[in-house]
C-alpha positions as CSV (number, residue, x, y, z in Angstrom):
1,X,24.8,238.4,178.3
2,X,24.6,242.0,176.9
3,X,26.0,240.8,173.6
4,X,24.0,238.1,173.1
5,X,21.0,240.6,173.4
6,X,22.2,242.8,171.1
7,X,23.2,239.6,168.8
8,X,19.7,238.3,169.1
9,X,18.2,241.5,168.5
10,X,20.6,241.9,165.6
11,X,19.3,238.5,164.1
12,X,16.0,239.1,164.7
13,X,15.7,242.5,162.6
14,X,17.9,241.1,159.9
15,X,15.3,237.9,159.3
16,X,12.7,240.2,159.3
17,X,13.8,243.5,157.5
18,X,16.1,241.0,155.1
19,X,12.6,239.0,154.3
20,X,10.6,241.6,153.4
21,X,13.3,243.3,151.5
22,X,14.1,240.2,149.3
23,X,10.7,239.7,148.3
24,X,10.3,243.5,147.6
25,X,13.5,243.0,145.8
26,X,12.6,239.3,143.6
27,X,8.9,241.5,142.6
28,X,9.9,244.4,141.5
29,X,13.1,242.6,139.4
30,X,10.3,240.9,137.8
31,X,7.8,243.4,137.3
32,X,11.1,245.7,135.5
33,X,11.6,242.3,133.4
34,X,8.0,242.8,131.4
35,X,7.1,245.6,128.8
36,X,4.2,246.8,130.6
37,X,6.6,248.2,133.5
38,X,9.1,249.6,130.9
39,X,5.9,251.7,129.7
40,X,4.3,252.7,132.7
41,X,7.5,252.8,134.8
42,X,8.0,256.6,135.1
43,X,4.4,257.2,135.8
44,X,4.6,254.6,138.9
45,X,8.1,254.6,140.4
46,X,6.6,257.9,142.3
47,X,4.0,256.1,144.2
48,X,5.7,252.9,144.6
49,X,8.7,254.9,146.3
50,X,5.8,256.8,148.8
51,X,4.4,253.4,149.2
52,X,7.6,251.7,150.5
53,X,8.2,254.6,153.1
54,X,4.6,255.0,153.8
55,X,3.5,251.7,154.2
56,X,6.5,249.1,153.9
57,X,8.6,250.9,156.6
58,X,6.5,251.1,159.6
59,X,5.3,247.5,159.1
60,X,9.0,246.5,158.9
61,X,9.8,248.2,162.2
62,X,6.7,247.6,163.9
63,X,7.5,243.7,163.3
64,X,10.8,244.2,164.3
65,X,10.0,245.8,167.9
66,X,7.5,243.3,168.4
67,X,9.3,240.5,168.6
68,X,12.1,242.0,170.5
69,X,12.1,242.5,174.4
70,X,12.1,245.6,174.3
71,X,15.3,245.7,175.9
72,X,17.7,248.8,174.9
73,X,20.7,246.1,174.2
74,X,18.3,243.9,172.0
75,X,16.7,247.3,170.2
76,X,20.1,248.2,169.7
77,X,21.0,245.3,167.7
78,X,18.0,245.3,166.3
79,X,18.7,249.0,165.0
80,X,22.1,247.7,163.9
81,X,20.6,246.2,161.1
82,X,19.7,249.1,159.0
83,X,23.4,250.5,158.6
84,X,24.4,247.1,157.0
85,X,21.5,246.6,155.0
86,X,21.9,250.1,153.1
87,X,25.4,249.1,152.8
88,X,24.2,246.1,151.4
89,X,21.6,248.1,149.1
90,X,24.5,250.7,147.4
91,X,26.6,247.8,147.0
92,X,24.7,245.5,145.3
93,X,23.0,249.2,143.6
94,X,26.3,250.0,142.2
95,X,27.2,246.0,140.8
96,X,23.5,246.2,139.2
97,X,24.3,249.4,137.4
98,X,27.8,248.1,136.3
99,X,25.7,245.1,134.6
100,X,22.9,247.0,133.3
101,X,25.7,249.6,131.2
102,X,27.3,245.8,130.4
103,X,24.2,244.5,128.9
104,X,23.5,247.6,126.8
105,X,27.5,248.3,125.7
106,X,26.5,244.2,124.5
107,X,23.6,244.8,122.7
108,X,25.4,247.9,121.0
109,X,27.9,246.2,119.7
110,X,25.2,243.5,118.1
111,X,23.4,246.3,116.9
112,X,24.0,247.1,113.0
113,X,23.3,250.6,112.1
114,X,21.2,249.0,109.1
115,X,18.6,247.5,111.7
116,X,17.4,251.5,112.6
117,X,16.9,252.3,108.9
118,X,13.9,253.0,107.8
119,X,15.0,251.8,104.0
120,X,16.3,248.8,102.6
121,X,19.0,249.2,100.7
122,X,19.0,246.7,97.9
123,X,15.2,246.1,97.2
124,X,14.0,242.8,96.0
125,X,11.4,243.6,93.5
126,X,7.7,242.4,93.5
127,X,7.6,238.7,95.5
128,X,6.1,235.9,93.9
129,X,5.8,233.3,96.8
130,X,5.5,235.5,99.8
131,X,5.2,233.3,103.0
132,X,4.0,233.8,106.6
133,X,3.9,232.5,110.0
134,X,0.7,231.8,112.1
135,X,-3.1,231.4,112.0
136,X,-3.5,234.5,108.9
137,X,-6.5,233.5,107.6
138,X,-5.8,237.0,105.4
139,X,-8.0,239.1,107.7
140,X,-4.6,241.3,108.5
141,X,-2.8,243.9,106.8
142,X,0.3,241.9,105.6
143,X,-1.8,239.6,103.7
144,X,-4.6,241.2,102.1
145,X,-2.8,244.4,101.4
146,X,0.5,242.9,100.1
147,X,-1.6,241.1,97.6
148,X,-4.0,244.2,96.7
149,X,-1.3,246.5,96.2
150,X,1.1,243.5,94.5
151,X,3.5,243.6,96.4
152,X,3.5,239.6,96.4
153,X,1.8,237.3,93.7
154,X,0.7,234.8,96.2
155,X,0.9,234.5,100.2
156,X,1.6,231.4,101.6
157,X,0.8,230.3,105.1
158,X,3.1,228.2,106.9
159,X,2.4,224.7,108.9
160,X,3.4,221.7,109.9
161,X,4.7,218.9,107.0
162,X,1.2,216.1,106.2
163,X,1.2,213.5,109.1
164,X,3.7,215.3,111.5
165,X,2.9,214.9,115.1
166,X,1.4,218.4,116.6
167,X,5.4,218.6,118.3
168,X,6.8,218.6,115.0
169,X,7.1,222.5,114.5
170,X,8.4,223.6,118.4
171,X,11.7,224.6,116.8
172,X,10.0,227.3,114.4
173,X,9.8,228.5,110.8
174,X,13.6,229.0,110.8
175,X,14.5,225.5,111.4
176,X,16.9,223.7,108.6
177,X,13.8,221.3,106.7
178,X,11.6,221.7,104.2
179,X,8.8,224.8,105.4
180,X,5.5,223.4,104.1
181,X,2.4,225.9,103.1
182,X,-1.0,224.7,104.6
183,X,-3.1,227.3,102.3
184,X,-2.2,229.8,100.3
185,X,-3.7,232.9,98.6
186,X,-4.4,235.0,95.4
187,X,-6.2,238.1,94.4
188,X,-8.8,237.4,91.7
189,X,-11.1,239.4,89.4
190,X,-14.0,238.8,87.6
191,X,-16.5,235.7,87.7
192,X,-14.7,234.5,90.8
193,X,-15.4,237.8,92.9
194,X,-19.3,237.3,92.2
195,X,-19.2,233.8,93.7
196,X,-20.9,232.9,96.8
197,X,-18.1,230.9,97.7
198,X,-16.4,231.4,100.9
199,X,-13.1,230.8,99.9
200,X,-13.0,234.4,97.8
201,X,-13.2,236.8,100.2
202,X,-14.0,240.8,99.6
203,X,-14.4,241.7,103.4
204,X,-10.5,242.7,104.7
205,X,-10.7,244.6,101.1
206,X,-13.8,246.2,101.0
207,X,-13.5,247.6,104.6
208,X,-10.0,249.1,103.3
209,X,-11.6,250.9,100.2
210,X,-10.9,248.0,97.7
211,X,-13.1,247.1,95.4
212,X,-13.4,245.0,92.2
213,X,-11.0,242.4,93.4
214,X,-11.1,239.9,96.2
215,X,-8.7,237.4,97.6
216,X,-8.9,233.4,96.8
217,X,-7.9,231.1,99.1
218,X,-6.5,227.9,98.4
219,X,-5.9,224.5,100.4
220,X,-3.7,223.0,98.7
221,X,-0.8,221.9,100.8
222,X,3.1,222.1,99.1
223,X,6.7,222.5,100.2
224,X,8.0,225.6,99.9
225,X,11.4,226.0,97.6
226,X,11.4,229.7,96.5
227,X,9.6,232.2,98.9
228,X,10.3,235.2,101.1
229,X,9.4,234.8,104.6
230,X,8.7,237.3,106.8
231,X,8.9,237.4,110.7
232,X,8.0,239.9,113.3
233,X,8.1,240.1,116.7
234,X,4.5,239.1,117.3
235,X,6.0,235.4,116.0
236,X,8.7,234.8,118.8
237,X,11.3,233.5,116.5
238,X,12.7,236.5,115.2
239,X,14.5,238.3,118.3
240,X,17.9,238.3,118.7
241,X,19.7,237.1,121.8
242,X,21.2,240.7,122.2
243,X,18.2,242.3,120.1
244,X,16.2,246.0,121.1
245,X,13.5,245.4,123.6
246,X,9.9,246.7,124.1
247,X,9.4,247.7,120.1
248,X,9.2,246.2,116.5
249,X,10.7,243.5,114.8
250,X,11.0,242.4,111.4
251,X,13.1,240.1,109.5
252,X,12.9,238.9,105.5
253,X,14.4,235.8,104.9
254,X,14.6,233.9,101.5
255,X,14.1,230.9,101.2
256,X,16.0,227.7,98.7
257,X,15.0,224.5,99.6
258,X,15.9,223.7,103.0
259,X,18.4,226.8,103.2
260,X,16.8,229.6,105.1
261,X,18.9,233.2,104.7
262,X,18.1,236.5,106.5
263,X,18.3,239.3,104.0
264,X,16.5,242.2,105.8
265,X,15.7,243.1,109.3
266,X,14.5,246.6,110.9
267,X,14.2,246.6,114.3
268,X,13.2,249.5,117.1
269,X,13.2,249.5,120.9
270,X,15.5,249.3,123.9
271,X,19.2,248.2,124.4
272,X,18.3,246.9,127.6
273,X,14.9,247.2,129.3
274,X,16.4,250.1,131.5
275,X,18.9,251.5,129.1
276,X,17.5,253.8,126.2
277,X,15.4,253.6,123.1
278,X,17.1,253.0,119.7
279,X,15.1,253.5,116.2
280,X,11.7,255.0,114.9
281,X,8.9,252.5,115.9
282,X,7.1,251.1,112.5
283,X,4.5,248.7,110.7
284,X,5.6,245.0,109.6
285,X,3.7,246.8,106.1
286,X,6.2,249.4,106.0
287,X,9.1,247.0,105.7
288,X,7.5,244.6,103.6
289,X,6.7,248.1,101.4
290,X,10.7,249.4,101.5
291,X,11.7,245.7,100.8
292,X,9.8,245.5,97.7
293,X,10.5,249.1,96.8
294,X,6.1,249.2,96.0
295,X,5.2,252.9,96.0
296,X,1.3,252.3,95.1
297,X,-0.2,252.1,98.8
298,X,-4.2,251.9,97.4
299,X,-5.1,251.2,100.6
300,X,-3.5,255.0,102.0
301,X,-5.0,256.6,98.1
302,X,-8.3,254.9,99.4
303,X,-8.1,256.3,102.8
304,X,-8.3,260.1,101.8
305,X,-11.3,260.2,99.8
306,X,-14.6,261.6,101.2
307,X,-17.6,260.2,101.9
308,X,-19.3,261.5,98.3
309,X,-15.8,259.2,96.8
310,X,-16.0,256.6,98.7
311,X,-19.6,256.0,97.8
312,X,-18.1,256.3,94.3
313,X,-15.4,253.9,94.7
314,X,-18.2,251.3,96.2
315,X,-20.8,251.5,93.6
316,X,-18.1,251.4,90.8
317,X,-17.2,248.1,92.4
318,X,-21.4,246.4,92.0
319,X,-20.8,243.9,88.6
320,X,-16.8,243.1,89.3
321,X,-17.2,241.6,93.2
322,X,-20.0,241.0,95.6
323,X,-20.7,243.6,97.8
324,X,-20.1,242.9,101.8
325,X,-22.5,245.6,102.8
326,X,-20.7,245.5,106.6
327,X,-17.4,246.2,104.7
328,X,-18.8,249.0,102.8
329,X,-20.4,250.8,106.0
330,X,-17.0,250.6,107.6
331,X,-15.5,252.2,105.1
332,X,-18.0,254.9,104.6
333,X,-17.9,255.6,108.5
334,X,-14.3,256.4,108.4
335,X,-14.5,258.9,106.1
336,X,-12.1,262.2,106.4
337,X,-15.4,263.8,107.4
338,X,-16.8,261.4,110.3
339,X,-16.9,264.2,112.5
340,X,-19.2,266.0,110.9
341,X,-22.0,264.7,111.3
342,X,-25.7,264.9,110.0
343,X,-23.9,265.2,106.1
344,X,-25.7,266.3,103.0
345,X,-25.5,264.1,100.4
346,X,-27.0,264.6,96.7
347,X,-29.4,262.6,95.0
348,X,-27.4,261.0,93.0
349,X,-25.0,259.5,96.0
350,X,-28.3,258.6,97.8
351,X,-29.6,256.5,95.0
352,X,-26.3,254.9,94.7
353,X,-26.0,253.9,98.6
354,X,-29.6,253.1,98.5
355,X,-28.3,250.3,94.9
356,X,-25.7,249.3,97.7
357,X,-27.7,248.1,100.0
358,X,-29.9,246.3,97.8
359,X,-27.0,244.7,96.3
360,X,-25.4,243.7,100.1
361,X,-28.7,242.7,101.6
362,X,-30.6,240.5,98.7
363,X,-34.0,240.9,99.5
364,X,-35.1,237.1,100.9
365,X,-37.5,238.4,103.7
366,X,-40.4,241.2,104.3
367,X,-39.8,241.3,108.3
368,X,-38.7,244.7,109.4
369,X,-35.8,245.9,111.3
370,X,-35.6,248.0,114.0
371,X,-33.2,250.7,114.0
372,X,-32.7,250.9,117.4
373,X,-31.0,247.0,117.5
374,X,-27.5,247.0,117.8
375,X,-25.8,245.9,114.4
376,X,-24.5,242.2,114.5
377,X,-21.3,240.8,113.6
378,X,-21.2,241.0,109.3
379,X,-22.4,237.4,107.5
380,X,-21.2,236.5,104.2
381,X,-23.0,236.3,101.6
382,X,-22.8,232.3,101.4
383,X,-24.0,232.4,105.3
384,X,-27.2,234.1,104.0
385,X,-29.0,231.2,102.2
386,X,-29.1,229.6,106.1
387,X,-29.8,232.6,107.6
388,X,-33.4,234.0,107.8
389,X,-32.7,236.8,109.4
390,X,-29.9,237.7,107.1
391,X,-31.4,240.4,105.5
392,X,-32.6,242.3,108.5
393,X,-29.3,242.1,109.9
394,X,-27.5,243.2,107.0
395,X,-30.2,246.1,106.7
396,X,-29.8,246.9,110.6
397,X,-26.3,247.6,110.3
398,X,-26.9,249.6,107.1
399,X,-29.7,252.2,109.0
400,X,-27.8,252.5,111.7
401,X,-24.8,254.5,110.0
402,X,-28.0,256.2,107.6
403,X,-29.2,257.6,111.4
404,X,-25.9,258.3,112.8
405,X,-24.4,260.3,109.8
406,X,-27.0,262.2,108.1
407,X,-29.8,264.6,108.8
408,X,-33.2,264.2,109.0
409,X,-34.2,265.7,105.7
410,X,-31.5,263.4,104.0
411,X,-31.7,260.0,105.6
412,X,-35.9,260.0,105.2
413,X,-34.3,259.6,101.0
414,X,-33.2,256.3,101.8
């Protein structure tokens, strides 16, 4: 009889302390799976460990002696439990450990010392067909500024074949068929940048510091035979089944008909999500940059001018491109000396921000905008001939950096 007390009370404190410890166990596994718990894992192993003594304990034990009969046979069992479970816990500590250092001496060995440099050791010169994976509409840094800086004669974005069903791409860009380009782009100058077409765009530029081009868009669909595509970890396709965790990815691969070749890949991040970090993080623009072997970076040159410069750099622009007034504002409010605010400017800049504005906001409407509204999302130029309110918008945004940058004396001059 006394052992089958201390049996049942035994029994009962493993179903219960085994329950709870399994599903502690099967959350936190998961939660150490992600990338969010790799970053914040040291800042929240502390109060996780205060909650599970604090909190997790008592209601384990309280559950425990509640369902027992509070004889001392039955407690005893009961009490058994928790030798053999932290038994249990160094054991199965001590095989997860010898996997973890498995995994990582794995991923090691996988790792080639090239994939942590920050160069590219063969360079490939200036692309012509430059291809990419996704919905770039060229609103993102690897489009716009691989074709500003020329690091790429054309960009071509990649989609599925004409009259494919929508399953047709599940296997990826690196599958063994014919890639096929749904649009593609160019940088233009001249007549094309003072179009109100859509399709030539100066916003991603003009918001960067580059002006007097602007980027034309094409929809005409082709197979791709000769191109360099480039992957990164934002794709999917481009980890490696022993590959760093948690950081930056990117791969070049060139492209021959239906033969697809890697050629390049940098990578940074974990050997295993709880073994240690391997390689500097980076930009998928800083490999593309050491893979071409580009050094003019207009887009950094553009960055370091002040405010006086940029508005320069804008007005030298009125005559070769439309001027996104949004994009120019932007740029101007990102200037080295942002922080100081309530700027001087001379005459001469004022009247040329002031020929900015008239030439970002044609004049269609004599309403007037308040300056307290909050500036709108920017509308191109084509949007504006079915916009009313275009104008005022365009002007809104416009007084609005006016207000917030420079004194009182200066901004009555515009």
């Amino acid at each position: 009889m006394q052992l089958e007390k201390f049996v049942f009370g035994f029994l009962k404190s493993l179903l219960i302390s085994g329950g709870v410890l399994l599903f502690l166990w099967v959350l936190v596994g998961s939660l150490m799976s992600s990338t969010a718990f790799m970053i914040l894992g040291p800042f929240i192993m502390g109060p996780m460990m205060i909650g599970f003594w604090l909190i997790i304990v008592p209601i384990t034990l309280f559950l425990t002696f509640a369902t027992t009969d509070r004889s001392g046979t039955e407690i005893l069992g009961a009490l058994a439990v928790y030798p053999v479970l932290v038994a249990v816990f160094f054991g199965v500590r001590a095989m997860e450990e010898k996997r973890v250092q498995n995994d990582i001496e794995i991923a090691r060995a996988a790792l080639d010392p090239k994939y942590l440099q920050r160069k590219i050791d063969n360079p490939i010169g200036n692309i012509k067909t430059l291809a990419l994976f996704g919905n770039d509409i060229c609103s993102e840094d690897i489009c716009a500024i691989a074709l500003a800086d020329g690091l790429a004669e054309r960009v071509a974005i990649l989609g599925r074949p004409p009259k494919t069903a929508d399953n047709h791409n599940d296997d990826g860009p690196l599958k063994s068929e014919t890639l096929w380009a749904v649009r593609s782009y160019r940088i233009a100058q001249g007549e094309p940048c003072l179009s109100l077409d859509s399709r030539h765009q100066v916003y991603r530029l003009q918001r960067v510091g580059l002006f007097g081009i602007c980027i034309e868009q094409s929809n005409q669909q082709f197979a791709l035979e000769d191109a360099i595509l480039i992957l990164d970890d934002d794709t999917g396709y481009v980890n490696r089944p022993n590959g760093l965790k948690g950081g930056d990815v990117s791969a070049a691969y060139e492209i021959k008909g239906r033969v697809t070749r890697e050629i390049a890949r940098w990578e940074a991040g974990a050997l295993n999500w709880h073994g240690p970090r391997e390689g500097a993080r980076f930009k998928t623009i800083d490999f593309l940059r050491a893979l071409t072997s580009s050094s003019p970076d207009s887009v950094q040159e553009a960055a370091t001018l002040t405010l006086p410069q940029r508005i320069d750099a804008a007005y030298a622009g009125i005559g070769k491109t439309r001027i996104d007034l949004g994009a120019v504002v932007e740029y101007l409010r990102s200037a080295p000396e942002q922080n100081h605010r309530q700027a001087e400017l001379d005459d001469k800049r004022v009247g040329r921000l002031r020929d900015l504005a008239e030439k970002g906001c044609p004049i269609k409407s004599n309403k007037v905008a308040p300056l307290s509204a909050v500036p709108p999302p920017t509308i191109t130029t084509r949007e504006a001939s079915k916009n009313s309110d275009y104008v005022e918008e365009c002007l809104r945004s416009y007084k609005r950096f006016v207000d917030w940058y420079f004194d009182a004396a200066t901004a009555l001059k515009f």
